[in-house]
SEBA-280005 format. One record per residue (C-alpha): residue number from 1; residue in three letters; x, y, z. Coordinates in steps of 0.2 Angstrom, whole numbers, plus 5000, padded with zeros to 4 digits. Example, Ala and Ser with C-alpha at 12.3 -4.5 7.8 and 13.67 -1.06 7.14 Angstrom:
<pts>
+-----+------+------+------+------+
:  nr : rest :    x :    y :    z :
+-----+------+------+------+------+
:   1 :  ALA : 5062 : 4978 : 5039 :
:   2 :  SER : 5068 : 4995 : 5036 :
+-----+------+------+------+------+
</pts>
This chain:
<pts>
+-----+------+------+------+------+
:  nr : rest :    x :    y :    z :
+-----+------+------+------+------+
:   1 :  UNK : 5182 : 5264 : 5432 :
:   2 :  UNK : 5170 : 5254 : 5420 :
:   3 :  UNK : 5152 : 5254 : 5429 :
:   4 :  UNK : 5153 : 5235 : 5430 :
:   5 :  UNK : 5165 : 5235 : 5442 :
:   6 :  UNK : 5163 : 5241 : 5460 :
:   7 :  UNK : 5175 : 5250 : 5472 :
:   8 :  UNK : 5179 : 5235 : 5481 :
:   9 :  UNK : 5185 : 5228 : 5463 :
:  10 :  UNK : 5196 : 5241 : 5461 :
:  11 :  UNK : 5203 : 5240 : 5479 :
:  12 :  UNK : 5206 : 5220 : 5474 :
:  13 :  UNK : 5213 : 5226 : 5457 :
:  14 :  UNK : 5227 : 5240 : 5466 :
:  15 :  UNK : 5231 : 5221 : 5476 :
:  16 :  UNK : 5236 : 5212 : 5460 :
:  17 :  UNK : 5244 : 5225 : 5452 :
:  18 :  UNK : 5254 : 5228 : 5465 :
:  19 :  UNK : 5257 : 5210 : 5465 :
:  20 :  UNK : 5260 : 5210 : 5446 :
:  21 :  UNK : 5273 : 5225 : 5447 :
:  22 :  UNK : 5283 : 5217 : 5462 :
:  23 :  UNK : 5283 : 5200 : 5458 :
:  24 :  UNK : 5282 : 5198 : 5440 :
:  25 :  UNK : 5283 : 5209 : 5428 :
:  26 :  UNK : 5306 : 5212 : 5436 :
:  27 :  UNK : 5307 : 5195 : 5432 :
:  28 :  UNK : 5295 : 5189 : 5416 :
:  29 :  UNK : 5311 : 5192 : 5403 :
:  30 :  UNK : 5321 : 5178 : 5416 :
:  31 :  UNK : 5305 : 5166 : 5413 :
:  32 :  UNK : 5303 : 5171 : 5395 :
:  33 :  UNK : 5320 : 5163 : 5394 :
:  34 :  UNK : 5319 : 5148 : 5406 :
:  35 :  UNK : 5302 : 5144 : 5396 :
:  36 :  UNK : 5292 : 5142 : 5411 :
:  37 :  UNK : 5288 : 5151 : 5429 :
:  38 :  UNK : 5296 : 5146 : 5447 :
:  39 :  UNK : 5285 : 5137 : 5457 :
:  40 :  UNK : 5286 : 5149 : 5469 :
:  41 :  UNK : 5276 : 5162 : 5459 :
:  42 :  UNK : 5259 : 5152 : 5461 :
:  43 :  UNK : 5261 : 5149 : 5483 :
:  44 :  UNK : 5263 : 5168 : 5484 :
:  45 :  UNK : 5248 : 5171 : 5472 :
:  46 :  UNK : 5238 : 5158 : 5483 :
:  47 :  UNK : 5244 : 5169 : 5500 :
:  48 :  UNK : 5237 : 5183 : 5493 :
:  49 :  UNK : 5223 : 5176 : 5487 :
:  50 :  UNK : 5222 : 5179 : 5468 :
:  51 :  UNK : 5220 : 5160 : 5466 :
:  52 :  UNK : 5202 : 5151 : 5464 :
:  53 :  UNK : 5188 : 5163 : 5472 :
:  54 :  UNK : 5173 : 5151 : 5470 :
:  55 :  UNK : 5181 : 5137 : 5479 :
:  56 :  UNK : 5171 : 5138 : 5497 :
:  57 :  UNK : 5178 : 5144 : 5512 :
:  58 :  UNK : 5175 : 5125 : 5521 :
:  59 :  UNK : 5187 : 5120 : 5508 :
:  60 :  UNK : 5199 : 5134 : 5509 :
:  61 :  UNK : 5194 : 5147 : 5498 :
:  62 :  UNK : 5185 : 5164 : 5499 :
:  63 :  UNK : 5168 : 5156 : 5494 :
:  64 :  UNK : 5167 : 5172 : 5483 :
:  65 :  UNK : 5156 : 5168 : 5466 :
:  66 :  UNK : 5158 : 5184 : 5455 :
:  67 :  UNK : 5168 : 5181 : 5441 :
:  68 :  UNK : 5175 : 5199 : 5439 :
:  69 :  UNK : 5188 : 5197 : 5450 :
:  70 :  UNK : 5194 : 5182 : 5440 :
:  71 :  UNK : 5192 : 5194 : 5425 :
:  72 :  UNK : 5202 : 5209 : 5435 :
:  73 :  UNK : 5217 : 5197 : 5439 :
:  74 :  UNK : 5216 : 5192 : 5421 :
:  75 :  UNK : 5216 : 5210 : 5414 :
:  76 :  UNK : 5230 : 5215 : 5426 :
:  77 :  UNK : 5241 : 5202 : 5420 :
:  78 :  UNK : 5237 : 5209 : 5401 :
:  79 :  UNK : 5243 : 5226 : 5407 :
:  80 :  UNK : 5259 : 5220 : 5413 :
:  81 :  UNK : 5261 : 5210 : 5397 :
:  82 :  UNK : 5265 : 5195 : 5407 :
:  83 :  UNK : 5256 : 5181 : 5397 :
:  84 :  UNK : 5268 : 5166 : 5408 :
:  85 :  UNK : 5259 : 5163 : 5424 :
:  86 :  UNK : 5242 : 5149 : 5420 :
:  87 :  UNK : 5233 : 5158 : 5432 :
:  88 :  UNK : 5220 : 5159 : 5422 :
:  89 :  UNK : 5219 : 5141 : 5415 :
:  90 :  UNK : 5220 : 5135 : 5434 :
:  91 :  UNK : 5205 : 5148 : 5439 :
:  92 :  UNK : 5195 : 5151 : 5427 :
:  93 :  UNK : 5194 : 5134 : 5418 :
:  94 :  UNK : 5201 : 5119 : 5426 :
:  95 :  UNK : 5195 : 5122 : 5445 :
:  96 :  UNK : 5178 : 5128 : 5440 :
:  97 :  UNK : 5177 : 5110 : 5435 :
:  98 :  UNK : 5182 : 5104 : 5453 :
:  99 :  UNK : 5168 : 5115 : 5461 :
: 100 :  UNK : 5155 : 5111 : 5451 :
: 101 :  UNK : 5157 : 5091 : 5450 :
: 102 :  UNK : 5166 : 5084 : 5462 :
: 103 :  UNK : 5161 : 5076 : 5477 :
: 104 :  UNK : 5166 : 5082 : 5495 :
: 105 :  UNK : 5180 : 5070 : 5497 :
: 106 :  UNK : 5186 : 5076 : 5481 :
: 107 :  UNK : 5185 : 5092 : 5484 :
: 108 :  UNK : 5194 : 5093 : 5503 :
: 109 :  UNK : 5208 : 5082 : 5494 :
: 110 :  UNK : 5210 : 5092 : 5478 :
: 111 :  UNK : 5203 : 5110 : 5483 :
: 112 :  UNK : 5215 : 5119 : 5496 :
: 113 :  UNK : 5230 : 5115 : 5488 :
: 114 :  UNK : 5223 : 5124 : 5474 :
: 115 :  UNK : 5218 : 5138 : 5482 :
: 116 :  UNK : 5236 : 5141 : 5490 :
: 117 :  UNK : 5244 : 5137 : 5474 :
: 118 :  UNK : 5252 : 5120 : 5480 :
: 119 :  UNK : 5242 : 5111 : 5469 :
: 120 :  UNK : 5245 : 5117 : 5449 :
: 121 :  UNK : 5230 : 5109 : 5440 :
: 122 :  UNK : 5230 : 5105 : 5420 :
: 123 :  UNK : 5218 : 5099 : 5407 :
: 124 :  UNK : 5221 : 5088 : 5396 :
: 125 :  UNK : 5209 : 5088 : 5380 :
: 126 :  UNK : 5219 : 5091 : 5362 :
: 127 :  UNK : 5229 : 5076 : 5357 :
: 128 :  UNK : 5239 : 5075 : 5342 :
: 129 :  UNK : 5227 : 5070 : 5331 :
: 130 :  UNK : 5211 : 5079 : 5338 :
: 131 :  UNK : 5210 : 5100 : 5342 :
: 132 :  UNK : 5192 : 5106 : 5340 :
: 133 :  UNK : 5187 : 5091 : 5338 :
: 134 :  UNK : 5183 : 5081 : 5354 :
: 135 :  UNK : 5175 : 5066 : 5343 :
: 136 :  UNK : 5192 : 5062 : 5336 :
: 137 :  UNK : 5198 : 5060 : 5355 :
: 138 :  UNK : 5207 : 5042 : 5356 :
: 139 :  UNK : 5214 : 5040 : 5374 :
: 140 :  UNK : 5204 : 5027 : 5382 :
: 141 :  UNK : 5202 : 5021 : 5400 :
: 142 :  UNK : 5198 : 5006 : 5400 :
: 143 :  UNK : 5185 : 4999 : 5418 :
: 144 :  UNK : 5192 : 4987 : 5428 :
: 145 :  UNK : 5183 : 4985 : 5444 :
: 146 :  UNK : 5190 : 4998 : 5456 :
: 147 :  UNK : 5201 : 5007 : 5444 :
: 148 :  UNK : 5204 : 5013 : 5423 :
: 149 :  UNK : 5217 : 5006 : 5413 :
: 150 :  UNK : 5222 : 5023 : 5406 :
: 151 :  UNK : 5231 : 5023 : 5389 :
: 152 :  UNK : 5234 : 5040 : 5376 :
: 153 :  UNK : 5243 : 5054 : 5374 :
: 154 :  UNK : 5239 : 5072 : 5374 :
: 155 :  UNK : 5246 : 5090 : 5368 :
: 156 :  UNK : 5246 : 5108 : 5370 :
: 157 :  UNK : 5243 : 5107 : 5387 :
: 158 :  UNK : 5246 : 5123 : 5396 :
: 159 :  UNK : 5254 : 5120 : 5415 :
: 160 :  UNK : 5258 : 5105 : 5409 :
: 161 :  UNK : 5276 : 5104 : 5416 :
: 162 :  UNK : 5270 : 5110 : 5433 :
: 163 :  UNK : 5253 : 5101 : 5432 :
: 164 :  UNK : 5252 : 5092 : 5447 :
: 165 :  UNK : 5232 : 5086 : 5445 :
: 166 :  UNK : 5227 : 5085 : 5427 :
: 167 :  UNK : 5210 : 5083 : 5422 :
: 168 :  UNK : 5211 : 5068 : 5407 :
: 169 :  UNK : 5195 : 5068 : 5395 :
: 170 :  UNK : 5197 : 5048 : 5390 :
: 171 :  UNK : 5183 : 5039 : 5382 :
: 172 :  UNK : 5177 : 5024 : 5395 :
: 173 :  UNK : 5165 : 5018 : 5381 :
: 174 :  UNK : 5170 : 5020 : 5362 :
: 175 :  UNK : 5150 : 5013 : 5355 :
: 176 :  UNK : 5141 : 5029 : 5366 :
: 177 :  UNK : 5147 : 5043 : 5356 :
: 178 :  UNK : 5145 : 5058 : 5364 :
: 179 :  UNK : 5141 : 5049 : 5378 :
: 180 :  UNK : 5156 : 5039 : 5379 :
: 181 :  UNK : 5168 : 5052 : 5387 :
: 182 :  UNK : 5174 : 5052 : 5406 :
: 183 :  UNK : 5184 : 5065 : 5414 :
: 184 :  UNK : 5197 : 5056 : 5426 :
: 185 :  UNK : 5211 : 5066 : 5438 :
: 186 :  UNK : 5229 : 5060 : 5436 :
: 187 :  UNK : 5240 : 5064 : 5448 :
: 188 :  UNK : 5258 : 5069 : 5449 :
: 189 :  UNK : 5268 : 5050 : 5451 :
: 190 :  UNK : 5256 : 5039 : 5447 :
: 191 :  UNK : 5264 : 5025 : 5438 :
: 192 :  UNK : 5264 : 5028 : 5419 :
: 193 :  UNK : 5260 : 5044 : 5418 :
: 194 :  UNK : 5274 : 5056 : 5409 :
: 195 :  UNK : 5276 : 5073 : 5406 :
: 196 :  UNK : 5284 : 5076 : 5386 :
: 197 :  UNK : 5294 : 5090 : 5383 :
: 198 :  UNK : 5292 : 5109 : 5386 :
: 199 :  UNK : 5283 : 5113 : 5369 :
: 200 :  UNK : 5295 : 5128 : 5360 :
: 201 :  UNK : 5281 : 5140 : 5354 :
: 202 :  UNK : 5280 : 5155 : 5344 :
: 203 :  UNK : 5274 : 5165 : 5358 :
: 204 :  UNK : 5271 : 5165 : 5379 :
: 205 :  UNK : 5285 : 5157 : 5381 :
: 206 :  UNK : 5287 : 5160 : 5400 :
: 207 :  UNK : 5269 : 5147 : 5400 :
: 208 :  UNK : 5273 : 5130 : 5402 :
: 209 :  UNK : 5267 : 5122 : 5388 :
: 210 :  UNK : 5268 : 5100 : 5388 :
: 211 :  UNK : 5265 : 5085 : 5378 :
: 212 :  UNK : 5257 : 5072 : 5391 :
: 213 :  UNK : 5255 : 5053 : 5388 :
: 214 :  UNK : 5248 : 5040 : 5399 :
: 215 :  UNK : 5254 : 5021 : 5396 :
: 216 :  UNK : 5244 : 5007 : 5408 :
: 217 :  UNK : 5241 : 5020 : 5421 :
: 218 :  UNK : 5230 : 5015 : 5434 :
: 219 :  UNK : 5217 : 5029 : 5441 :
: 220 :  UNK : 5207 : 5022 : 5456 :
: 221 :  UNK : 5187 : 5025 : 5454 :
: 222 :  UNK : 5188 : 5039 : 5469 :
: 223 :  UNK : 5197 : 5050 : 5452 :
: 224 :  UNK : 5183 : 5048 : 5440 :
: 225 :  UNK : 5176 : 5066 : 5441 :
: 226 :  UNK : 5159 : 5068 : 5439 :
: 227 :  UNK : 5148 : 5052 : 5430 :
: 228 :  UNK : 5154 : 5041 : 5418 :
: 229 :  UNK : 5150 : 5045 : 5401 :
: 230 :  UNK : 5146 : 5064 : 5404 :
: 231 :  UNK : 5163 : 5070 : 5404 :
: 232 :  UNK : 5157 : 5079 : 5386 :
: 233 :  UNK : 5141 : 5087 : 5393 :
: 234 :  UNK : 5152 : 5094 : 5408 :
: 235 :  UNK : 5166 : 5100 : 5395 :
: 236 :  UNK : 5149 : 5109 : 5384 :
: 237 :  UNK : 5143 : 5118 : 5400 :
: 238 :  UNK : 5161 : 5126 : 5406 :
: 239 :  UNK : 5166 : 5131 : 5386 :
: 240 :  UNK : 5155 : 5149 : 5388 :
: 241 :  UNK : 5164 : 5154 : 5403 :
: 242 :  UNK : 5181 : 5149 : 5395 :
: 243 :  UNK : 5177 : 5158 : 5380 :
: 244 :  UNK : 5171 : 5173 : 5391 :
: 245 :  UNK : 5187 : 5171 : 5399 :
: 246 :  UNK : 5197 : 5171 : 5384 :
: 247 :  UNK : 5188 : 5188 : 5377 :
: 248 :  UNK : 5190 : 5196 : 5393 :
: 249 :  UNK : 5210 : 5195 : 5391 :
: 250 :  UNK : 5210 : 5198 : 5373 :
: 251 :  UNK : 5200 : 5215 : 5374 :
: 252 :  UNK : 5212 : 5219 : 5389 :
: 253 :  UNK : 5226 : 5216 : 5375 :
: 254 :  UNK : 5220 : 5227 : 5365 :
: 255 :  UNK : 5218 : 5241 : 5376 :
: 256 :  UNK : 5238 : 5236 : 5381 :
: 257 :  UNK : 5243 : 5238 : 5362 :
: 258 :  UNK : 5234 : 5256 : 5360 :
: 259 :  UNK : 5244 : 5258 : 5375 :
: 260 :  UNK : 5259 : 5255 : 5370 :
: 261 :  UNK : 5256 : 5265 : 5353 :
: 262 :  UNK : 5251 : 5278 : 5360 :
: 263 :  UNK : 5268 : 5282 : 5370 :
: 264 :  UNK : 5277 : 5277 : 5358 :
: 265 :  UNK : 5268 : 5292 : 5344 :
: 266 :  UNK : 5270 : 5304 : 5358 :
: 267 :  UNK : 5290 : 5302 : 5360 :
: 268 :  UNK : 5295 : 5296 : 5342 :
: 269 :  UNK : 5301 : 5308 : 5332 :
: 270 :  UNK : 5302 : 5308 : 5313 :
: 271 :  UNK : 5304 : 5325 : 5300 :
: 272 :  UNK : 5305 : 5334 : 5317 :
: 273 :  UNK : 5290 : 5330 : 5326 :
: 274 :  UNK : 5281 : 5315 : 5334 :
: 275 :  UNK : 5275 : 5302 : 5322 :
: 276 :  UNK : 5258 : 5305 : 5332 :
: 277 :  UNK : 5256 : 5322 : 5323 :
: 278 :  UNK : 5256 : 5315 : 5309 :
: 279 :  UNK : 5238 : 5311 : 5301 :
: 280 :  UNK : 5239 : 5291 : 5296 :
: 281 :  UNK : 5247 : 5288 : 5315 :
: 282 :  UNK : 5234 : 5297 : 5322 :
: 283 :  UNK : 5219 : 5292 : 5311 :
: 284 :  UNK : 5225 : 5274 : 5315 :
: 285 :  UNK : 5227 : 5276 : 5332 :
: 286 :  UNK : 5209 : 5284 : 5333 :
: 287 :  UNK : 5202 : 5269 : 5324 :
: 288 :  UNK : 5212 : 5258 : 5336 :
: 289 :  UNK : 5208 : 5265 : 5352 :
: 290 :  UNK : 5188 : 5265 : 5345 :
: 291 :  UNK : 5188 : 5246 : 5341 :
: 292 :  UNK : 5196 : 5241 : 5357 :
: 293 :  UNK : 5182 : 5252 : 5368 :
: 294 :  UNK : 5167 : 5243 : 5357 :
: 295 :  UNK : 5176 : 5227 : 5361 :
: 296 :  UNK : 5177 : 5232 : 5378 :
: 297 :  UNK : 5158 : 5237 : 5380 :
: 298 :  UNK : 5152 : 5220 : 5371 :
: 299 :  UNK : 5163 : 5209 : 5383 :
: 300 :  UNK : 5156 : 5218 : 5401 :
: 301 :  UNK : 5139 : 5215 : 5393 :
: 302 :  UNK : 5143 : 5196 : 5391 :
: 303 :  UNK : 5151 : 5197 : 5409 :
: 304 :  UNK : 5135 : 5204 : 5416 :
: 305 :  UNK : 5126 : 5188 : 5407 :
: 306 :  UNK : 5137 : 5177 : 5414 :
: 307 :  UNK : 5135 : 5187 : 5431 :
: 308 :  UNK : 5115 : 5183 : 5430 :
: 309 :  UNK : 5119 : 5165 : 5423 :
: 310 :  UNK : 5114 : 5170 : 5405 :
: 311 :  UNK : 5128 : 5170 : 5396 :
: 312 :  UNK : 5125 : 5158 : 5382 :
: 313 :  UNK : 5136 : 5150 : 5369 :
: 314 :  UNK : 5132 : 5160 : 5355 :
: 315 :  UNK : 5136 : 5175 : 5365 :
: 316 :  UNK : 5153 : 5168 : 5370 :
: 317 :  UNK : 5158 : 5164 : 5354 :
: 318 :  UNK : 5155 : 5182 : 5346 :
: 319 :  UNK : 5166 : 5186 : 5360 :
: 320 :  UNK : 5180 : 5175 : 5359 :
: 321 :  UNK : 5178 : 5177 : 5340 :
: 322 :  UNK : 5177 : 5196 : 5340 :
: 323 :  UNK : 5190 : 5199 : 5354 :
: 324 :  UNK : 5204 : 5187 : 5349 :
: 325 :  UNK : 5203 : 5193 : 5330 :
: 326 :  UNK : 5205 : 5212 : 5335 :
: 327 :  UNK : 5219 : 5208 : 5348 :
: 328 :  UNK : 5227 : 5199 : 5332 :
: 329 :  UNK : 5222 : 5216 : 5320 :
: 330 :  UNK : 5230 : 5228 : 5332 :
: 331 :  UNK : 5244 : 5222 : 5338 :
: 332 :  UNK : 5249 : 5220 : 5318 :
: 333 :  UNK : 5246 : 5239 : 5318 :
: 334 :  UNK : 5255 : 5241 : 5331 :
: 335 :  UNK : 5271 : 5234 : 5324 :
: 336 :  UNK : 5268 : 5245 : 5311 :
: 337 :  UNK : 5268 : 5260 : 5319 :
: 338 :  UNK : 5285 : 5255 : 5327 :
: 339 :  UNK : 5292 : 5252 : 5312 :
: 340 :  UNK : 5309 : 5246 : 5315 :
: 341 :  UNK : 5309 : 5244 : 5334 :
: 342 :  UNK : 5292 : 5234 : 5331 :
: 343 :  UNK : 5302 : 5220 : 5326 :
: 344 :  UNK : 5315 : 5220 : 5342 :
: 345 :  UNK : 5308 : 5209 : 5355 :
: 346 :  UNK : 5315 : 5221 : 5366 :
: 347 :  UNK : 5299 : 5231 : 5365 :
: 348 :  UNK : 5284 : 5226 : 5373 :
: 349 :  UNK : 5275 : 5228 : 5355 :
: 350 :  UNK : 5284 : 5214 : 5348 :
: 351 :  UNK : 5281 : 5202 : 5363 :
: 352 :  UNK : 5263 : 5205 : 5362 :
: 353 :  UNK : 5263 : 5201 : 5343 :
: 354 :  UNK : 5272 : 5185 : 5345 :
: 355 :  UNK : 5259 : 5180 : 5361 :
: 356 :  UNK : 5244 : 5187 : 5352 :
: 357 :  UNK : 5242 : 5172 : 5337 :
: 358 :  UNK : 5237 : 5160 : 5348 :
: 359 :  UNK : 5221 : 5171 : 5355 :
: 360 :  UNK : 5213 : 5164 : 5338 :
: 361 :  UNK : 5216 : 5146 : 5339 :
: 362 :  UNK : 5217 : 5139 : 5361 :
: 363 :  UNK : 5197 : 5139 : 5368 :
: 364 :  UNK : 5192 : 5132 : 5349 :
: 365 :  UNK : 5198 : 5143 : 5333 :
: 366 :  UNK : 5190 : 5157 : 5325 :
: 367 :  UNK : 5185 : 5145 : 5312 :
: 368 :  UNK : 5173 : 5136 : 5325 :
: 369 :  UNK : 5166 : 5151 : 5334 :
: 370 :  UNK : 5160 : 5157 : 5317 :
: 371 :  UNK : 5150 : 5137 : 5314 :
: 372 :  UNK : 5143 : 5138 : 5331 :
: 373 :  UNK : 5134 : 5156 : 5327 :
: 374 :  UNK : 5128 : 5152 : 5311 :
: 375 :  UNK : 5120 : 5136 : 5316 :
: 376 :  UNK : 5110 : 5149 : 5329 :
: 377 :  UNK : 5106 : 5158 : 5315 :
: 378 :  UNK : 5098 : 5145 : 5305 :
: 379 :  UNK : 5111 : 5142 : 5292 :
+-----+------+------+------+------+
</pts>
């Protein structure tokens, strides 16, 4: 047990394992095919509580604001190798959002459906023509009294087939730069809003992944979230949590890979003996299972930041940076020391390759991880 965690996190970590082992990991090849989970998965994650911790109790949640359990729920689901259920982007991302800015109406209309998994929640930032960055964002909502006029269209967004709340970042005033972005809730049926195709990726395919667009839809004022023109401060202020998030599950990937290395140089054979006993398996394995602990040790300590509410974005982005890269390094070796078998999805090593590339890309690339600590270091 890692000294950051407690023994009641380990009791709650037994729960969703056992919930991992019974009620996905039987049927994740069945979703990896369909390209997306049933519905059903998320109202018997909600039952048992794995869904939106922080959401207060007078809103139907456990009012539980310690973000290792959503990074134990997050680690489990590495474990099993079961990268389709968005728990994470529904918990650790998007409803975070809903805690922190709504207001009480909002939250007793949006927030107990979350919490039991009826409500599926999205957000909807990268558009086809803007990734990393948000300035390029052109979806606008136009005011019009007691409702936005919202036009656009946005990608890559994960839940996005089951989303039934979406979190839009629209610009509601294109002179105010920065200041010019609103975040506005769509909801499922609203008049104009469409969801696109289930994206065909590379990798996670059991995660619904969706091209949105939004044509004359109107979104009543009670759905601007938060104050006009902040929606980019409040994006700014969630990103090191996200990015913490993201780490967390990367250097749970890794350990997963040296996992699955590791069995597989104990029971391979070659020349007559396990490929393990040979010195270039075992060296590399070494080297593996080292990188992955250091990893591991530099994200609790940005969990015990955040924890104390010092976890800043410089921090963050080493972590997401460092994390995400390694997951990518590994699981390359990992093929490797397969060999043949590496290459049949059929084995979990190949899976985990193919989900592993986007690690370095969603939550801002590698590329912008690396700007945003050299600017802190006065380059």
């Amino acid at each position: 047990m890692r000294d950051i965690f407690t023994a009641e996190h380990e009791d709650f970590r037994k729960t969703v394992r056992s919930f991992m082992e019974r009620e996905v990991m039987p049927f994740h090849d069945q979703w990896e095919k369909d390209g997306i989970v049933p519905r059903e998965l998320w109202t018997k994650a909600g039952e048992l509580g794995l869904l939106c911790f922080d959401v207060p109790e007078e809103f139907g949640g456990a009012g539980v604001d310690d973000f290792r359990y959503n990074v134990i729920v997050s680690e489990e689901q590495a474990r099993a190798g079961a990268n389709g259920p968005g728990f994470s982007v529904h918990s650790d991302i998007i409803v975070p959002y809903l805690s922190a800015i709504a207001n009480d109406e909002q939250k007793q209309r949006w927030l107990p459906g979350c919490v039991s998994g009826e409500i599926i929640t999205a957000i909807a930032m990268t558009e086809p023509g803007a990734g990393s960055d948000l300035q390029g964002v052109r979806t606008t909502a136009v005011d019009k009294g007691d409702h936005y006029v919202l036009n656009g269209s946005k990608t890559f967004i994960s839940n996005g087939i089951h989303s039934d709340l979406v979190i839009v970042v629209a610009r509601t005033n294109p002179d105010a730069g920065h200041l010019g972005f609103s975040l506005l809730v769509v909801e499922r049926g609203m008049e104009g809003f469409e969801r696109g195709r289930n994206l065909d990726k590379i990798g996670l395919h059991a995660q619904d992944t969706a091209e949105l667009s939004f044509t004359d839809v109107e979104v009543p004022k009670e759905n601007l979230l938060g104050e006009e023109g902040q929606g980019f401060i409040y994006l700014m202020q969630n990103l090191p949590q996200e990015r913490l998030i993201i780490a967390a599950q990367a250097a749970a990937a890794c350990s997963y890979i040296v996992d699955l290395c590791l069995e597989y140089a104990k029971t391979r054979e070659a020349f007559g003996k396990p490929i393990g006993k040979f010195q270039n398996t075992r060296f590399t394995i070494a080297e593996m299972a080292t990188e992955a602990k250091i990893t591991q040790v530099f994200v609790d300590d940005c969990l015990r930041k955040h924890l104390d509410g010092k976890l800043d974005s410089v921090d963050a982005s080493m972590a997401k940076y460092w994390a995400t890269e390694l997951q990518n390094k590994l699981v390359n070796q990992g093929v490797q020391i397969h060999g043949g078998y590496g290459y049949m999805l059929e084995y979990p090593i190949a899976r985990a390759y193919l989900d592993s590339r986007i690690s370095t890309i969603y939550g801002g690339t590698t590329e912008i991880q690396k700007e945003i600590i050299g600017r802190s270091l006065g380059l």
